[in-house]
C-alpha positions as CSV (number, residue, x, y, z in Angstrom):
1,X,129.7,105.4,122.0
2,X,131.6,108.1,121.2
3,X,131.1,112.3,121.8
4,X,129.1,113.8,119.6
5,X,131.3,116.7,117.5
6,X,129.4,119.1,116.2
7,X,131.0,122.8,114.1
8,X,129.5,125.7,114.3
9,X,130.2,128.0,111.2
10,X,129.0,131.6,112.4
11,X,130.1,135.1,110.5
12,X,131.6,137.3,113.2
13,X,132.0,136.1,116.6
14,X,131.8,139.5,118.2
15,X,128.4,139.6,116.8
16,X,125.5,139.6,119.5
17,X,124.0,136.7,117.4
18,X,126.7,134.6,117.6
19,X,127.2,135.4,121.0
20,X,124.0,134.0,121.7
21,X,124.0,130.8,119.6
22,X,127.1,129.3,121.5
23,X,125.1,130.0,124.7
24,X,121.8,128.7,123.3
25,X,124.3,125.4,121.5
26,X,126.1,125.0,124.9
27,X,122.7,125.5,127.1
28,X,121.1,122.5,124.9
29,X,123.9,120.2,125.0
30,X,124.6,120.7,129.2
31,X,123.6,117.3,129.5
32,X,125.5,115.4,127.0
33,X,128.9,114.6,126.0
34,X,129.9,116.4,123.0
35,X,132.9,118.8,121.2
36,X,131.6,122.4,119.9
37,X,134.4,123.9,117.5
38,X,133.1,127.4,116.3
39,X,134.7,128.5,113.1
40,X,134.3,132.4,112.3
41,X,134.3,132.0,108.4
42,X,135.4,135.9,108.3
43,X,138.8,134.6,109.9
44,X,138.9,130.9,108.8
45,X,137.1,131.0,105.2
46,X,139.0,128.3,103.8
47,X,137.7,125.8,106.5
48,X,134.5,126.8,105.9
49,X,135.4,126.6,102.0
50,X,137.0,123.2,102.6
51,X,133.5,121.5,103.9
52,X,131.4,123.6,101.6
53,X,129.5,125.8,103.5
54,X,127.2,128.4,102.2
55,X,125.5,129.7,104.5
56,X,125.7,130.6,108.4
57,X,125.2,130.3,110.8
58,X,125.8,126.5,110.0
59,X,125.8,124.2,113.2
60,X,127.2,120.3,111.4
61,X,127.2,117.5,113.5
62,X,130.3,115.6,112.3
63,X,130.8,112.6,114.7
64,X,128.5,110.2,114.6
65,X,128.0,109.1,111.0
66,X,126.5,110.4,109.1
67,X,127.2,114.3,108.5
68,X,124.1,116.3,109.5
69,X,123.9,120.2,108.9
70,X,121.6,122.5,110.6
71,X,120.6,126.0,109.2
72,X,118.9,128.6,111.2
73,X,118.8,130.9,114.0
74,X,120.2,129.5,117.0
75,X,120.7,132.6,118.9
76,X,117.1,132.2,120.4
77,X,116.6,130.4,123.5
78,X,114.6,127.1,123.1
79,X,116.3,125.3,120.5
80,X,114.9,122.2,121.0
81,X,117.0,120.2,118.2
82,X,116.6,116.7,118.1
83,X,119.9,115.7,118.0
C-alpha cells in the first residue's frame, strides 16, 4: 500500500492558526506513513484555484482513491480524524 498524501490549503502560513494545524496534522499522523504538502492560497492561489477550493483551511487527502476533503479547525489539539 501506498503513503497516504494529504494537502493542506491554509490562508497565511505565518498565521498562529496555521502554525498550529501543521503541528496538530503532523502530531496525528506521527505514526503513519504519509506526504503533508501545505499550500498558502495567498502565495499559490492558482493551485488552490486549480482543485477548487473554497474554503480553508482545507486538509484533502489525495492518495488513496478516492479524494476526501476536510473542513475545519485543525489548529486544536485532539484532532482525532479518522483517516
Amino acid at each position: 500500500m501506498s503513503d497516504a498524501t494529504f494537502m493542506l490549503f491554509i490562508a497565511g502560513a505565518n498565521n498562529p492558526k496555521s502554525i498550529n494545524a501543521i503541528k496538530n496534522l503532523k502530531r496525528e499522523f506521527r505514526n503513519k506513513d504519509y506526504n503533508l504538502m501545505v499550500i498558502d492560497i495567498l502565495t499559490n492561489p492558482r493551485v488552490a484555484e486549480s482543485v477548487g477550493i473554497v474554503a480553508t483551511p482545507l486538509l484533502m487527502r489525495t492518495n488513496p482513491d478516492p479524494v476526501e476533503r476536510y473542513i475545519g479547525d485543525f489548529s486544536k489539539p485532539g484532532l482525532n480524524l479518522c483517516i
